[in-house]
Each structure stands twice: as structure tokens, then as C-alpha cells.
N, C-alpha and C positions, 0 to 999 in steps of 0.2 A: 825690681828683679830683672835680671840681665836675660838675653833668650839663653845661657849655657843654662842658666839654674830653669829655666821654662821649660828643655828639653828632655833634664831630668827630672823632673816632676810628670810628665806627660810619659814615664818610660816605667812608674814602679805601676805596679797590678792594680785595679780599681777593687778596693773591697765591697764586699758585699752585704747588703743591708740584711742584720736580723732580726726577724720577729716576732712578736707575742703572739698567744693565739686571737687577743682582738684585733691585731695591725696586722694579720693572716687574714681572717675574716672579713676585713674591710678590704683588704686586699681583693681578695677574689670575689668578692660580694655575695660570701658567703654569711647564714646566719650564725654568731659564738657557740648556737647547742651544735651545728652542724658540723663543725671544724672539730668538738670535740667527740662527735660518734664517728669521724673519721679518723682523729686518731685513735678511740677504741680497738675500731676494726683493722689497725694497723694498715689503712690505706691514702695515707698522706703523708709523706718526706715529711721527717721532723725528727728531733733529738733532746731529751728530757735531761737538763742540764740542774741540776740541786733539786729536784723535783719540780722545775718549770719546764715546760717546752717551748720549746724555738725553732722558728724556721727562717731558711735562710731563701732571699728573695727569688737568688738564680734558677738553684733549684727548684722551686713552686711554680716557676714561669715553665721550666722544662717539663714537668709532671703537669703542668696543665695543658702545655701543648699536647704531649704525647695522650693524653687521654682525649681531648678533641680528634687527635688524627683517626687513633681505634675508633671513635663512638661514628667519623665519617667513613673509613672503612668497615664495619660492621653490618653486614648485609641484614636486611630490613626482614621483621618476622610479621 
């Protein structure tokens, strides 16, 4: 491959990995019951596609930061 076809390839979007709720799970090292009483409680990014759900990697990484930040900002009781 020549560097013109290199430069284009290095210019489309990186997609994003999605996934199950066990490759979610293992992801965050969370436990499978855990991943699924959080989506119950509607408080984990996720989208029920033919009645599976999925998540997509980016977004999990972003929702996990932002809830780290809150739990370090959250003045202590």
C-alpha cells in the first residue's frame, strides 16, 4: 500500500467497539447480575437493539469517568 492510500485510511473515523452486557461486564469489572440491575435502574448508557442490549465502548468509558469525577467531588458524609 502506497502512503496516498495510508493517509486515507488514517483519515476515516475509528469505530467504536459494541458490546454485550458480559463484554460490558468484563469491561468495567463489573459482576453480569450487576450490569444488569443497572440497566433496570435505567443508570448505565445502553440501547436494547431486537431485545439485546448493547453498549458502545466510548460512551461507557465517558459515563465511567463522569461518575468517578462526581463520587471525587462529592463532599464526604
Amino acid at each position: 500500500m502506497d502512503q496516498t492510500n495510508e493517509s486515507k485510511l488514517d483519515k476515516r473515523p475509528e469505530r467504536t467497539q459494541i458490546m454485550t452486557p458480559k463484554e460490558a461486564a468484563k469491561y468495567l469489572g463489573f459482576h453480569l447480575v450487576t450490569i444488569y440491575r443497572l440497566l433496570k435502574k435505567q443508570m448505565v448508557p445502553a440501547i436494547k437493539i431486537g431485545g439485546q442490549w448493547r453498549f458502545k465502548k466510548d460512551v461507557l468509558d465517558s459515563w465511567l469517568l463522569k461518575r468517578m469525577n462526581e463520587k471525587r467531588i462529592a463532599p464526604e458524609v
